[in-house]
Residue frames as qw, qx, qy, qz and C-alpha x, y, z in Angstrom:
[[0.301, 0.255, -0.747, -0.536, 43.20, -11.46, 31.87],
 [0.086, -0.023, -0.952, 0.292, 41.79, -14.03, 33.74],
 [0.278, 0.474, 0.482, -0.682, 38.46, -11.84, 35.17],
 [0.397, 0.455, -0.103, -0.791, 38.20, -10.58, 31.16],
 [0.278, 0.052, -0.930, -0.234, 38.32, -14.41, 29.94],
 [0.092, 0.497, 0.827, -0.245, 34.93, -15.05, 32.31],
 [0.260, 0.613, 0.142, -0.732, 33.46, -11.72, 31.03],
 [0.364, 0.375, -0.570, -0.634, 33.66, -12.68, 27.68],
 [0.194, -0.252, -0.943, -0.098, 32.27, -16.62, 28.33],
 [0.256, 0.548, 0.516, -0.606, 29.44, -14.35, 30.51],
 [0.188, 0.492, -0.311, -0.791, 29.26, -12.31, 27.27],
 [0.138, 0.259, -0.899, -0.325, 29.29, -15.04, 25.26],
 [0.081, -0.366, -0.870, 0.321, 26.53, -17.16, 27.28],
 [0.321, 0.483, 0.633, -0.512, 24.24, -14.68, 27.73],
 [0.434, 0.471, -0.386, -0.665, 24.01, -14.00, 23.71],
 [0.153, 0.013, -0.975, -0.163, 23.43, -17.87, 23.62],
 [0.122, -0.152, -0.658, 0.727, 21.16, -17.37, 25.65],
 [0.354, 0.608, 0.259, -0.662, 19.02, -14.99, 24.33],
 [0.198, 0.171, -0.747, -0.611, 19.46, -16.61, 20.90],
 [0.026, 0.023, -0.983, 0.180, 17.89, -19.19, 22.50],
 [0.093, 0.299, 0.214, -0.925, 15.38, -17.02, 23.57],
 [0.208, 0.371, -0.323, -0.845, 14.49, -15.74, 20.51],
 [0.270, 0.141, -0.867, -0.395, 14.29, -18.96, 18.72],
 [0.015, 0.368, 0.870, -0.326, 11.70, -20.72, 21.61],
 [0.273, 0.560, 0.277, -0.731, 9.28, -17.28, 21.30],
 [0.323, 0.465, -0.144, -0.812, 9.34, -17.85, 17.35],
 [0.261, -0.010, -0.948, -0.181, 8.56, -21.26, 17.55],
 [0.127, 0.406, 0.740, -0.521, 5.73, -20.74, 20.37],
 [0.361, 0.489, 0.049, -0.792, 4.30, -18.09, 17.94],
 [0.337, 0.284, -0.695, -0.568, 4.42, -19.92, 15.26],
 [0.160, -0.179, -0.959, 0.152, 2.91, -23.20, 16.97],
 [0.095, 0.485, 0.558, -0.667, 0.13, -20.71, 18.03],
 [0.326, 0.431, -0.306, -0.784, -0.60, -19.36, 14.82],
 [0.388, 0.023, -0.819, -0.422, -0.97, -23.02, 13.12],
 [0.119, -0.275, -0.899, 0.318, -3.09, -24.23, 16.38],
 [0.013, -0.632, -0.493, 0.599, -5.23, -21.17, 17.18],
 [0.218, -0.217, 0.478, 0.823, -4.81, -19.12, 13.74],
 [0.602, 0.447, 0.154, -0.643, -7.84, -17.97, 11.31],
 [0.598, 0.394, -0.581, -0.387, -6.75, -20.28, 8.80],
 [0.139, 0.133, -0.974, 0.123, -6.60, -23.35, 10.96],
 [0.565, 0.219, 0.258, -0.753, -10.17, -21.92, 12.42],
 [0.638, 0.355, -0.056, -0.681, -11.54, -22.74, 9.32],
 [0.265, 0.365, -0.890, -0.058, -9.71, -25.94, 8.96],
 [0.425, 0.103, 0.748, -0.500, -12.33, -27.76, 11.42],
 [0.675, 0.403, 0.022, -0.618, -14.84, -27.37, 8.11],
 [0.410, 0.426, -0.764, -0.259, -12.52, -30.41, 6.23],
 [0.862, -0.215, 0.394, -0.235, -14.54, -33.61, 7.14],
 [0.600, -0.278, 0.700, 0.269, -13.09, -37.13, 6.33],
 [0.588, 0.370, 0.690, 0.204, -14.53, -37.02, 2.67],
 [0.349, -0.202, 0.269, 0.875, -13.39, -33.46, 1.82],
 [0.009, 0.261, 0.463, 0.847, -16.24, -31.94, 1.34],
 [0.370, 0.425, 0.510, -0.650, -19.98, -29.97, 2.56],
 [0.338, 0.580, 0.741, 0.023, -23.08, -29.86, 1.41],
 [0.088, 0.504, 0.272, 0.815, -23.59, -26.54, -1.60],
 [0.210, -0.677, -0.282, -0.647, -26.07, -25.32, 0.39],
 [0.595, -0.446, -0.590, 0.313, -24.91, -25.64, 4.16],
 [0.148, -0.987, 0.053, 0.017, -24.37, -22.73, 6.35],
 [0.349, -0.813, 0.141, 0.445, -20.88, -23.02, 6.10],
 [0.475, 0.091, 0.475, 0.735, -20.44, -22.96, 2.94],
 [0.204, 0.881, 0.289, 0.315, -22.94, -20.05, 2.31],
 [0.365, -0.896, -0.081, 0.241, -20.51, -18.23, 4.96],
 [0.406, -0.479, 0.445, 0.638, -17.43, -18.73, 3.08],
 [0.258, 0.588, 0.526, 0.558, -19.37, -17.74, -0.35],
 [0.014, -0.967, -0.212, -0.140, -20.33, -14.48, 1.06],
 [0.414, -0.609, 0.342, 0.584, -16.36, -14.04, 2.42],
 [0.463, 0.039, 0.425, 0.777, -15.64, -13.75, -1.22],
 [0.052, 0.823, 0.454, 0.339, -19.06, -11.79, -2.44],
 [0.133, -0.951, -0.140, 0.239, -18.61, -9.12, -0.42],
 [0.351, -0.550, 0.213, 0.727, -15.39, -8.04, -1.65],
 [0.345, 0.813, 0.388, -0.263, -15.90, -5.39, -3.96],
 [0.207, 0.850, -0.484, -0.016, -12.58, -3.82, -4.69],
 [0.914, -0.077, -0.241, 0.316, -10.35, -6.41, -5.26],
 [0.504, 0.438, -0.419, 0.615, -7.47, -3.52, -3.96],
 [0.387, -0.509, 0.418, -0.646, -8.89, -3.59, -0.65],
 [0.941, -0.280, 0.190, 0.033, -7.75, -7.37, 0.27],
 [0.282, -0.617, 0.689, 0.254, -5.03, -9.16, -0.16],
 [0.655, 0.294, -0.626, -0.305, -4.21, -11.18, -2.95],
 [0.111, 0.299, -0.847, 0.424, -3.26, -13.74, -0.12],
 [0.362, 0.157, 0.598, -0.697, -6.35, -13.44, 2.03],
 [0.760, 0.226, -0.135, -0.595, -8.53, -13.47, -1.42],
 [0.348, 0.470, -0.778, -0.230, -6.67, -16.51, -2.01],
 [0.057, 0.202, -0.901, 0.378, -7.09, -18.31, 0.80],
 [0.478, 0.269, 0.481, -0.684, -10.69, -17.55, 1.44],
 [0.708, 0.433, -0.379, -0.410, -11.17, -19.06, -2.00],
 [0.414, 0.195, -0.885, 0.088, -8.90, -22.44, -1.08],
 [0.341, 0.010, 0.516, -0.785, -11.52, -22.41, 1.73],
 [0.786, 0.190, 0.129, -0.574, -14.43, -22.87, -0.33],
 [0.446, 0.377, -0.751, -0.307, -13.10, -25.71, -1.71],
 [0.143, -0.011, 0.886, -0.440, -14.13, -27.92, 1.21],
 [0.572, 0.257, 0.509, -0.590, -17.79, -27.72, -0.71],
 [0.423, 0.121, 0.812, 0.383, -19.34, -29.02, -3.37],
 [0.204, 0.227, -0.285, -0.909, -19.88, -27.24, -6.41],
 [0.347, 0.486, 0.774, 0.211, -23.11, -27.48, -8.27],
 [0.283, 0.196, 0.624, 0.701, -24.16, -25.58, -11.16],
 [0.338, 0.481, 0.291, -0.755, -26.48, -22.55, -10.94],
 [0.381, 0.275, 0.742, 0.478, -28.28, -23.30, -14.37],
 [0.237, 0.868, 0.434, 0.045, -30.52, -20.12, -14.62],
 [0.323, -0.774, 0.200, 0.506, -27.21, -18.11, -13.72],
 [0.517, -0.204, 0.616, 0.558, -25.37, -20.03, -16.52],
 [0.294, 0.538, 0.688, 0.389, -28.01, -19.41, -19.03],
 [0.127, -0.956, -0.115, 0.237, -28.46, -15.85, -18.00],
 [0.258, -0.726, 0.382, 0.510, -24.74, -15.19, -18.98],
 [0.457, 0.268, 0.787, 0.315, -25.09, -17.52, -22.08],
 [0.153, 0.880, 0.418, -0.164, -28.00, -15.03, -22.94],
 [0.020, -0.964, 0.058, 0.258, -26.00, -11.64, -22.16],
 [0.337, -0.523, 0.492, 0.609, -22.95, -12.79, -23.85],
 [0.369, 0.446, 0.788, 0.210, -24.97, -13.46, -26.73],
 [0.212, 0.963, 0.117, -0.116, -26.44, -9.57, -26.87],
 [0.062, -0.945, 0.188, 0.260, -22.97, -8.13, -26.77],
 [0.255, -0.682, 0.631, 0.267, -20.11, -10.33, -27.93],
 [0.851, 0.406, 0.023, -0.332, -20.85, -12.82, -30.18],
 [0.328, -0.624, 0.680, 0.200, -18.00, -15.57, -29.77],
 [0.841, 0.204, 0.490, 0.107, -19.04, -17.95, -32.30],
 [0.548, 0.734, 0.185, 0.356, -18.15, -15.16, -34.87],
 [0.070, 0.884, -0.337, 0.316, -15.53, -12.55, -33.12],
 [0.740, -0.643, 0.061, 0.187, -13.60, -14.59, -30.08],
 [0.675, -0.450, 0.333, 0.482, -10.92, -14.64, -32.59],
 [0.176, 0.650, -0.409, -0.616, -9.34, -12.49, -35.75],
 [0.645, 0.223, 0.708, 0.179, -10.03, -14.18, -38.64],
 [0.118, -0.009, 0.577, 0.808, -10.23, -13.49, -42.59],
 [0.076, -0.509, -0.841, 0.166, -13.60, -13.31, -42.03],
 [0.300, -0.874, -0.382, 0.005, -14.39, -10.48, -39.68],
 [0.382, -0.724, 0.153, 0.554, -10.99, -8.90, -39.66],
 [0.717, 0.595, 0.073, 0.356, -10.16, -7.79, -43.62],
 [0.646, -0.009, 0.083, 0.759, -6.86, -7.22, -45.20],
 [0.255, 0.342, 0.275, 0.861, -6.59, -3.47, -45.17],
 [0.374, -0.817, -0.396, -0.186, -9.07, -3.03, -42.21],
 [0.051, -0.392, 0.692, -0.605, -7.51, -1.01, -38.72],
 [0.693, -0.424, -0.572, 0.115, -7.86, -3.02, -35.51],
 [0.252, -0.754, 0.161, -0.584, -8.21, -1.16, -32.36],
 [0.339, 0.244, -0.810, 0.412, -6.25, -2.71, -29.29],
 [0.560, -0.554, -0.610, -0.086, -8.24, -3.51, -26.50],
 [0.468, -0.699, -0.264, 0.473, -6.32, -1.85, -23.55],
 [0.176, -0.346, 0.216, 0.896, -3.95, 0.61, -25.57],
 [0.276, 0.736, 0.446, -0.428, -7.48, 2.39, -26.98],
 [0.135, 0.909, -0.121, -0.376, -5.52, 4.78, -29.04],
 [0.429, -0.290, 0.792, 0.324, -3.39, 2.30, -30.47],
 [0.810, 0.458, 0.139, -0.340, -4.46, 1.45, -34.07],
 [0.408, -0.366, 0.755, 0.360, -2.76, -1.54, -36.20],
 [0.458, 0.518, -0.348, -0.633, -2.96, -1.77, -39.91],
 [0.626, -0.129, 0.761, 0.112, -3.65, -5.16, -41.39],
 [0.162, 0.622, -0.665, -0.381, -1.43, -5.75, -44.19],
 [0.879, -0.013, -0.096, -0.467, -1.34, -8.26, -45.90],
 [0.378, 0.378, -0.787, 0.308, 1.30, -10.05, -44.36],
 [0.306, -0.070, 0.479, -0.820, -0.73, -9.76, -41.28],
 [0.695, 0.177, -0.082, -0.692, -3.69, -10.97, -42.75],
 [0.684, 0.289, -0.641, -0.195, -2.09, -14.14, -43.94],
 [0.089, 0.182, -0.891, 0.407, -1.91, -15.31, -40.40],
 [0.513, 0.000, 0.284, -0.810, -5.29, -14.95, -39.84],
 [0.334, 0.214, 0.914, 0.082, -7.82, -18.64, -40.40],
 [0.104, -0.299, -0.679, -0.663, -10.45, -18.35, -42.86],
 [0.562, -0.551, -0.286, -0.547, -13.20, -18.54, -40.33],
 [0.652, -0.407, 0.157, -0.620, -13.88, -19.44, -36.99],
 [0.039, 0.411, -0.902, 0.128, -12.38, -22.66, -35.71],
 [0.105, -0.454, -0.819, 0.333, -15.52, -23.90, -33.29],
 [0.301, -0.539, -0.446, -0.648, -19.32, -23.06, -33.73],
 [0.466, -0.298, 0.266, -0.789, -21.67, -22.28, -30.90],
 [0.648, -0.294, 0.536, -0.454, -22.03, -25.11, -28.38],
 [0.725, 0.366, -0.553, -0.187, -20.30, -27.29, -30.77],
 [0.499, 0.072, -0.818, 0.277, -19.15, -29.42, -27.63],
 [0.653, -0.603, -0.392, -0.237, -21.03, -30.80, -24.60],
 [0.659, -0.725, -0.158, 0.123, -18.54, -30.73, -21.82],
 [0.419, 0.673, -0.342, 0.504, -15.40, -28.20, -21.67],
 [0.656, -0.481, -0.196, 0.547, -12.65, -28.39, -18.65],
 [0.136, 0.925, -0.066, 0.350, -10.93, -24.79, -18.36],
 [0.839, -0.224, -0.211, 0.449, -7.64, -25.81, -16.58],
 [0.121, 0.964, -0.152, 0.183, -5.19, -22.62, -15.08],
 [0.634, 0.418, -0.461, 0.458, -1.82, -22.54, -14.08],
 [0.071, -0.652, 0.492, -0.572, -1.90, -21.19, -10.37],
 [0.353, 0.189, -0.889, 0.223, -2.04, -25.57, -8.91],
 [0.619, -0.193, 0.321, -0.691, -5.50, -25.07, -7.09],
 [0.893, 0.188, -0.265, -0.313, -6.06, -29.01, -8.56],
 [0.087, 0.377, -0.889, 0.245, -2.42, -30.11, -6.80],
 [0.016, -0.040, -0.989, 0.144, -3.51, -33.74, -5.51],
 [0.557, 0.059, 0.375, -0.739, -6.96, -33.22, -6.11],
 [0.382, 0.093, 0.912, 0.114, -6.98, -36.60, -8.80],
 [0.471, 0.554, 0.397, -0.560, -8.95, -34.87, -11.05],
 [0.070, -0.515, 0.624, 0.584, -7.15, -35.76, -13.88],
 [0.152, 0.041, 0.939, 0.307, -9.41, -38.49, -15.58],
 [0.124, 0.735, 0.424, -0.515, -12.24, -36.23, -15.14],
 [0.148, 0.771, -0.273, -0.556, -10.57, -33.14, -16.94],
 [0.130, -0.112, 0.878, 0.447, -9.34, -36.02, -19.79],
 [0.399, 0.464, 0.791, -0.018, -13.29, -37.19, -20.40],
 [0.149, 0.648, 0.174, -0.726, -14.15, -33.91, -21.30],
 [0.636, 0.697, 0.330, 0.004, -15.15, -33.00, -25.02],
 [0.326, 0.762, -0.012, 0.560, -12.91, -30.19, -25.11],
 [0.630, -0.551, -0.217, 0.501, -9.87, -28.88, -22.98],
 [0.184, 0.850, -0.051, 0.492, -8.47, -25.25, -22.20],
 [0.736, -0.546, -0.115, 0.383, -5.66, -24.58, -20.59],
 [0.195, 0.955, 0.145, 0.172, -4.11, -21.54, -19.71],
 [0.201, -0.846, 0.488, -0.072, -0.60, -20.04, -19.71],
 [0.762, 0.361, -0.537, 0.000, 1.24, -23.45, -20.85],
 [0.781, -0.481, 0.311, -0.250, 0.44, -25.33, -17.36],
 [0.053, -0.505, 0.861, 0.017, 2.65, -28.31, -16.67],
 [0.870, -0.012, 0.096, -0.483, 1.27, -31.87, -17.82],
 [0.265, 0.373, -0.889, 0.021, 3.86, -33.86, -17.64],
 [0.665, -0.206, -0.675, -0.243, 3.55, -37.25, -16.18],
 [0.362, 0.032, -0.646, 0.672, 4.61, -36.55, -12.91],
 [0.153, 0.056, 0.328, -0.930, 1.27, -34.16, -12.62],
 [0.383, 0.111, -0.567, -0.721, -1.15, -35.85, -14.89],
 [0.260, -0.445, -0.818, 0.255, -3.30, -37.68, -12.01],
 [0.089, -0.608, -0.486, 0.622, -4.14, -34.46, -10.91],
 [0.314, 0.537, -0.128, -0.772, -4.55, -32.08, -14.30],
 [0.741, 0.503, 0.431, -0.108, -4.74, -34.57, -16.68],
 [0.493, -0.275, 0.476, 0.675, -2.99, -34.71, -20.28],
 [0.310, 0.691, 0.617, 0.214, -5.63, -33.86, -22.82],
 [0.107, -0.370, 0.137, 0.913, -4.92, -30.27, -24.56],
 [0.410, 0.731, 0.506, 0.204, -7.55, -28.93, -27.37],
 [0.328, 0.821, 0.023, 0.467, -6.47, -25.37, -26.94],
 [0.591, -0.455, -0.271, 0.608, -3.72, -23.73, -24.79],
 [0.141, 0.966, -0.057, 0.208, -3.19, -19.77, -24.46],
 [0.748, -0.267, -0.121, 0.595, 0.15, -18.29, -23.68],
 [0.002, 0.975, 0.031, -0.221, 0.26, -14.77, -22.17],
 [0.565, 0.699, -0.185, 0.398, 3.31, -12.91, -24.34],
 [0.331, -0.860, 0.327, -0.212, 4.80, -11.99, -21.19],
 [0.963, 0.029, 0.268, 0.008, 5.54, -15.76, -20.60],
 [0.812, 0.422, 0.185, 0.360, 7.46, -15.94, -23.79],
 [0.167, 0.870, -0.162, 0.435, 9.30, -12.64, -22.84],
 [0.365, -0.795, 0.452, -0.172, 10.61, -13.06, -19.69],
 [0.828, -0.264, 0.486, 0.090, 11.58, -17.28, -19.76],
 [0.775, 0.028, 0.437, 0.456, 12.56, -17.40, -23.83],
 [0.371, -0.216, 0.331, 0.840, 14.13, -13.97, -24.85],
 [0.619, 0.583, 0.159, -0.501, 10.81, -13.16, -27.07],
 [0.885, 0.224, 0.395, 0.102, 11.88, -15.91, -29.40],
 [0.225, 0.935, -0.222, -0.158, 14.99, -13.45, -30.53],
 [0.086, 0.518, -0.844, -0.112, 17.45, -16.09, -30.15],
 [0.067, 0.237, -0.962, -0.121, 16.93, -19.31, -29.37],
 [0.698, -0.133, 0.177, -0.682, 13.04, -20.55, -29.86],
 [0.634, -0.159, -0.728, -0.206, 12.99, -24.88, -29.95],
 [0.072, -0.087, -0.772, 0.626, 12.94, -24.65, -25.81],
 [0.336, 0.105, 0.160, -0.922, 9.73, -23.15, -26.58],
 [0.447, 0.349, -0.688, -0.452, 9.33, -24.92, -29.31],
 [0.402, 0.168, -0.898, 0.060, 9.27, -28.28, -27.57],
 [0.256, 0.222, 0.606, -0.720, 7.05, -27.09, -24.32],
 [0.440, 0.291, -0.318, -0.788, 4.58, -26.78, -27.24],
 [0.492, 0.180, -0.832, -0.181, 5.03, -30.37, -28.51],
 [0.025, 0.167, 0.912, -0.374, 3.75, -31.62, -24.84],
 [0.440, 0.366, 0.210, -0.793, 0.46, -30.38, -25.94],
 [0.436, 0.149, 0.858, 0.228, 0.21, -32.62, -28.96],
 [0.357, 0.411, 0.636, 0.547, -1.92, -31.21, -31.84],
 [0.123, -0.832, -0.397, 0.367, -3.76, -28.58, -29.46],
 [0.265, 0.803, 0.358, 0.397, -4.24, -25.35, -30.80],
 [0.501, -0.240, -0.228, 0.799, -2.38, -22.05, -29.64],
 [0.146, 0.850, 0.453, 0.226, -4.00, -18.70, -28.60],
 [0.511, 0.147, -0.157, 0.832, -2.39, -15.63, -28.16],
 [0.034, -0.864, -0.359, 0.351, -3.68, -12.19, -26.86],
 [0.542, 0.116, 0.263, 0.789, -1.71, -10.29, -29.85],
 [0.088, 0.597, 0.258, 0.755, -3.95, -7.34, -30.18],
 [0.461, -0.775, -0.425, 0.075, -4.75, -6.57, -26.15],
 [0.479, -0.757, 0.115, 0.430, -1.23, -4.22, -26.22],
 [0.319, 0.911, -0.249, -0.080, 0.99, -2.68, -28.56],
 [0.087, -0.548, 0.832, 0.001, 4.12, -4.81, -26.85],
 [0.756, 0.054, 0.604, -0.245, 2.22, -8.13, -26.95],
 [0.714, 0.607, 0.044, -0.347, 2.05, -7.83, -31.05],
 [0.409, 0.656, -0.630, -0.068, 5.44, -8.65, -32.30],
 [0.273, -0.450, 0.738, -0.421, 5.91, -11.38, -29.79],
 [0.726, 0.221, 0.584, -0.290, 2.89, -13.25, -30.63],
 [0.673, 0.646, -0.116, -0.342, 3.20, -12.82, -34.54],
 [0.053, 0.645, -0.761, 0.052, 6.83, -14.33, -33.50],
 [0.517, -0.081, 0.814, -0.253, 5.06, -17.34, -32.36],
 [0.881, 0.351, 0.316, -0.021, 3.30, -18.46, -35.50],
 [0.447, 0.732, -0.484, -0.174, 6.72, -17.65, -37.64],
 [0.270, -0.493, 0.816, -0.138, 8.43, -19.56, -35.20],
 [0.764, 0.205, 0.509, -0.340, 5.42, -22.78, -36.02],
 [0.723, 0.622, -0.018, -0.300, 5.77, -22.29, -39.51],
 [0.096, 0.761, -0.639, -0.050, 9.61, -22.54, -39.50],
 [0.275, -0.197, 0.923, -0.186, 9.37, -25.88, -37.75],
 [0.510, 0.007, -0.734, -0.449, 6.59, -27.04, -40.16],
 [0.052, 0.166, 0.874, -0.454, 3.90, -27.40, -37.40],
 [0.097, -0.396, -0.599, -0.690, 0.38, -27.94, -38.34],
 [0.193, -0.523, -0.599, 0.575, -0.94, -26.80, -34.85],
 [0.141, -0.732, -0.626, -0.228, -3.03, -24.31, -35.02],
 [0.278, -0.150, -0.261, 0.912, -2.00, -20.30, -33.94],
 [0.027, -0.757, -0.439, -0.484, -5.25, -17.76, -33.34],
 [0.319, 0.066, -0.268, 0.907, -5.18, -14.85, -32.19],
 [0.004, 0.420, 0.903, -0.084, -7.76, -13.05, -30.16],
 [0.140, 0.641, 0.312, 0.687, -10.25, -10.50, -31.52],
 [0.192, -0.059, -0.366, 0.909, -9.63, -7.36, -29.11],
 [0.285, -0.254, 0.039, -0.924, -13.42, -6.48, -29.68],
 [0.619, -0.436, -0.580, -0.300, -14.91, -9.12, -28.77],
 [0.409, -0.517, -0.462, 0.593, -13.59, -8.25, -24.30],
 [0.044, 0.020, 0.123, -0.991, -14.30, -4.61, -25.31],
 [0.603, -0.277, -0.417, -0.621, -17.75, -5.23, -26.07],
 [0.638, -0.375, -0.654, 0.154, -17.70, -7.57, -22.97],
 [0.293, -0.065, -0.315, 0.900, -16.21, -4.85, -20.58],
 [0.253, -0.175, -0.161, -0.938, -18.81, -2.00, -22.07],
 [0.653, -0.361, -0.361, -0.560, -21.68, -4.42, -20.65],
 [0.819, -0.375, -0.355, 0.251, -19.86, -5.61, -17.70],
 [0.005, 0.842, -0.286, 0.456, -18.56, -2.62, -15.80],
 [0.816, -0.543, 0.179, -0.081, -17.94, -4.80, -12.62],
 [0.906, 0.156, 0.118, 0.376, -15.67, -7.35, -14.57],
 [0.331, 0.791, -0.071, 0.509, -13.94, -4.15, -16.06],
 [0.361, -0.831, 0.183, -0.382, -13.30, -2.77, -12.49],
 [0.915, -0.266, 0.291, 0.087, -11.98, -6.51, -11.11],
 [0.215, 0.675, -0.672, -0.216, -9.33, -5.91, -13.83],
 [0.809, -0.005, 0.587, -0.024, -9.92, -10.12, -14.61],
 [0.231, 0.397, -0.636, -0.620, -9.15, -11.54, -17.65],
 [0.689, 0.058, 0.519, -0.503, -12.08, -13.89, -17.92],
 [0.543, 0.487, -0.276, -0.625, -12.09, -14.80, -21.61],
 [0.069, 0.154, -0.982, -0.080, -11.29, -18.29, -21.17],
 [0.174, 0.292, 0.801, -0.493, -14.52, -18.79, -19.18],
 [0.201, 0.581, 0.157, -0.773, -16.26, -16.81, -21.13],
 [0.478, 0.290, -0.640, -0.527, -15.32, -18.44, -24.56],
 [0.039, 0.010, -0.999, -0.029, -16.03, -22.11, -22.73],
 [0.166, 0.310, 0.600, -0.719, -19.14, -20.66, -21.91],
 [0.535, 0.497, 0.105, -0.676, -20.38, -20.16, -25.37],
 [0.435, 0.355, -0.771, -0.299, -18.36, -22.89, -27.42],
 [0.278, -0.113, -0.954, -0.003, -19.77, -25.98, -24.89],
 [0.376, -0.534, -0.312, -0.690, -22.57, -26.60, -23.32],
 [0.588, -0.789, -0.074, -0.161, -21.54, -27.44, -19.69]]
């Protein structure tokens, strides 16, 4: 009994042991990975004032780490990611013949002063509307339908000088840019970001228009089938800001979004609910095969791009 009472503390011991083991090797690796690692590499580029020069060499090196990828499914989302939090370490300045060049070309093909969004306009009662991704899809607009639709156009062509285009995936955490993204003329923000006060040094609080993908509203509030003020109230931190939907890019998206201006109306809100015209990213797509291939949804960028001028 005696011999099998030390075999078991041996037993015992050397599985401590080699926990022990374990734990030291996946703490050296790990210590080796944050010291010696490609992502700490590139850490050396962060001077004390957080930033290079646009045009140094090492920021043209970590611009061409993103150019070259071609297929976004040959990277990682991860890797693209990172190599993108990378370039942040430069400073941005403004191609201006680029910007005007796309100005230009979105001008031949899409006309956003007059299509970005369905309207009574450009979408009549009794017209069909082709979906944007379901092709074959075709939706009749009743006039029940119709009545959701504004009269015209909200915002003309470069009707504001300076637009912010704010997203939801926290690339701005501590970056203090919040009193910036407030001057602006005109704010967009996508996917009903957080702006509370707790974040509002760093995004700011200023709303003009906010999109919210239908998915959103599916997966967190039931598609407004039971209970919509939780929604209802996320809304309300936005203050008067307008609300855009993507109602005609899918067949499943429609009922969801159309749920969102009943839901407005119910609660007597004069906010603003538009919905966006599916030809105006097919007509983008048909002259941008690249974009088309990247599978992006650009259309934020793309409307700030023709409603302000920088």
């Amino acid at each position: 009994h005696l011999r099998r009472a030390f075999s078991s503390r041996d037993l015992l011991g050397n599985r401590s042991l080699c926990f022990i083991f374990i734990c030291a090797f996946g703490l050296v690796t790990l210590l080796q990975q944050i010291l010696y690692g490609k992502n700490y590499i590139k850490r050396y580029l962060e001077r004390p004032d957080g930033s290079l020069e646009f045009n140094s060499t090492s920021c043209k090196e970590l611009r061409q780490e993103i150019t070259d990828v071609k297929v976004l499914t040959m990277v990682k989302t991860s890797e693209l990611f990172e190599r993108w939090r990378n370039l942040q370490v430069c400073k941005w300045a403004q191609n201006k013949e680029q910007a005007e060049n796309f100005r230009t070309s979105l001008s031949r093909c899409c006309n956003a002063p007059s299509f970005l969004f369905t309207t009574k306009r450009n979408t009549p009662s009794g017209s069909k509307l082709r979906y944007e991704v379901d092709t074959s899809g075709i939706l009749h607009i009743s006039p029940e339908i119709f009545k959701m639709f504004p009269d015209d156009m909200p915002y003309s062509k470069s009707q504001f000088k300076k637009c912010a285009v704010i997203g939801n995936g926290g690339i701005i955490k501590t970056s203090k840019c919040g009193r910036e993204i407030d001057a602006a003329d005109f704010v967009f923000r996508c996917n009903i970001p957080p702006i509370s006060d707790m974040y509002s040094e760093d995004v700011g609080s200023k709303t003009d228009l906010v999109t919210v993908n239908p998915s959103i509203i599916t997966e967190r509030f039931q598609k407004l089938e039971k209970w919509r003020k939780p929604f209802y109230d996320i809304l309300r931190n936005y203050e008067n800001s307008s609300v855009v939907l993507p109602a005609f890019y899918n067949t499943r998206n429609t009922d969801v979004s159309f749920r969102v201006k009943y839901m407005l109306d119910d609660f007597e809100s004069a906010r603003g609910v538009f919905f966006f015209h599916p030809q105006y990213l097919l007509n983008y797509f048909e002259m941008c095969v690249l974009c088309q291939n990247l599978f992006v949804k650009p259309i934020k960028h793309i409307s700030a791009s023709k409603l302000c001028d920088a």
